[in-house]
C-alpha positions as CSV (number, residue, x, y, z in Angstrom):
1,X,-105.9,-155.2,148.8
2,X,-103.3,-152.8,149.3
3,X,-103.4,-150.1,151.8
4,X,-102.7,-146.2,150.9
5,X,-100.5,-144.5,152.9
6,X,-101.4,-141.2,153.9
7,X,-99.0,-138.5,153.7
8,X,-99.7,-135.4,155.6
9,X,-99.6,-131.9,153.1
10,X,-95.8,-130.7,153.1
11,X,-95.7,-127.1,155.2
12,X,-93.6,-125.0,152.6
13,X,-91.5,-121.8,153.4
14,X,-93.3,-118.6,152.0
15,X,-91.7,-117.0,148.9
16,X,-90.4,-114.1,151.2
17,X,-88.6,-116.6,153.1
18,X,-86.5,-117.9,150.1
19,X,-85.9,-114.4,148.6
20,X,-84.2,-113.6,152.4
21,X,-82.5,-116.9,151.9
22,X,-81.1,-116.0,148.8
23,X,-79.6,-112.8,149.6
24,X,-78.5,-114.7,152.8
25,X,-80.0,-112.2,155.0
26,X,-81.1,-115.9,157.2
27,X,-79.4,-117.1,159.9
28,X,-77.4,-120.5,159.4
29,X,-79.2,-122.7,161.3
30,X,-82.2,-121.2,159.1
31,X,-80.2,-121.7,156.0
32,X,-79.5,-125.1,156.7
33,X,-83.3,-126.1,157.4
34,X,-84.5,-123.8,154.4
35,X,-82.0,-125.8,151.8
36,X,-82.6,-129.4,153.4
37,X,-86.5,-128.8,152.3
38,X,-85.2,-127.3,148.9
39,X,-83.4,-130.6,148.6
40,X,-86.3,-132.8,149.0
41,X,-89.1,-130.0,147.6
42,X,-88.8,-130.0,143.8
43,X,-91.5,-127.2,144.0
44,X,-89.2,-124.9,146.6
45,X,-85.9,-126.2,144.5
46,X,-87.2,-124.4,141.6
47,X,-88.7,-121.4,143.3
48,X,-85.3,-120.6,144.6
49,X,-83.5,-121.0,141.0
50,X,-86.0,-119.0,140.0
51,X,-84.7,-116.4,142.5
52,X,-81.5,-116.8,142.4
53,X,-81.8,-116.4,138.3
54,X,-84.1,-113.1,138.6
55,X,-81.0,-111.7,140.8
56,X,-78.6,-112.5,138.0
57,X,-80.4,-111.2,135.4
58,X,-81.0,-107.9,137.7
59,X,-80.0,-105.6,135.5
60,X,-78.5,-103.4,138.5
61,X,-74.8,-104.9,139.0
62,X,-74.6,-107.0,142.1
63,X,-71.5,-106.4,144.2
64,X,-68.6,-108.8,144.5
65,X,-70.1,-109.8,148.2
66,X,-73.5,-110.2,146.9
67,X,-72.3,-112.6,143.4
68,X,-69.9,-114.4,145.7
69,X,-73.6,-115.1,147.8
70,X,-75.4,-116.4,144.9
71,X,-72.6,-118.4,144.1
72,X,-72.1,-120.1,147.3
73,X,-76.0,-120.6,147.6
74,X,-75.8,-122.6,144.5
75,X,-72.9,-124.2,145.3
76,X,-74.2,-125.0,148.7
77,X,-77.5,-126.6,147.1
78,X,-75.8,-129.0,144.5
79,X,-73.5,-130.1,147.1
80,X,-76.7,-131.0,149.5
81,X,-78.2,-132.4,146.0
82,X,-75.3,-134.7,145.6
83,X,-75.3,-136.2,149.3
């Protein structure tokens, strides 16, 4: 008979959390923890996009600091997803 492991419940940031993330108002030690659970959360992965994708369909303009955020964020997250 095979034994079932148990895995204890995963602790996931609040969505408050991730929208501070993604307008990088988070510190970088922060950051880093917040997009290593992103990496392995599929849950918290697409809670983020789903940020990240409300902001750039904001109908208000972002300024060129706060589209070069978004872009870094998602560049940041594929580059953790590749790795």
């Amino acid at each position: 008979m095979s034994r079932l492991e148990i895995v204890p419940p995963r602790s996931c940031p609040d969505p408050e959390l991730w929208a501070r993330f993604a307008a990088g108002m988070c510190p970088p030690d922060q950051s880093n923890s917040l997009l290593d659970h992103a990496v392995g959360c599929d849950d918290c992965a697409s809670r983020l996009r789903d940020i990240v994708n409300a902001v750039s369909l904001d109908p208000a303009p972002l300024d060129a600091a706060g589209e070069a955020a978004v872009e870094a964020l998602a560049d940041r997250l594929d580059r953790k997803r590749s790795t």
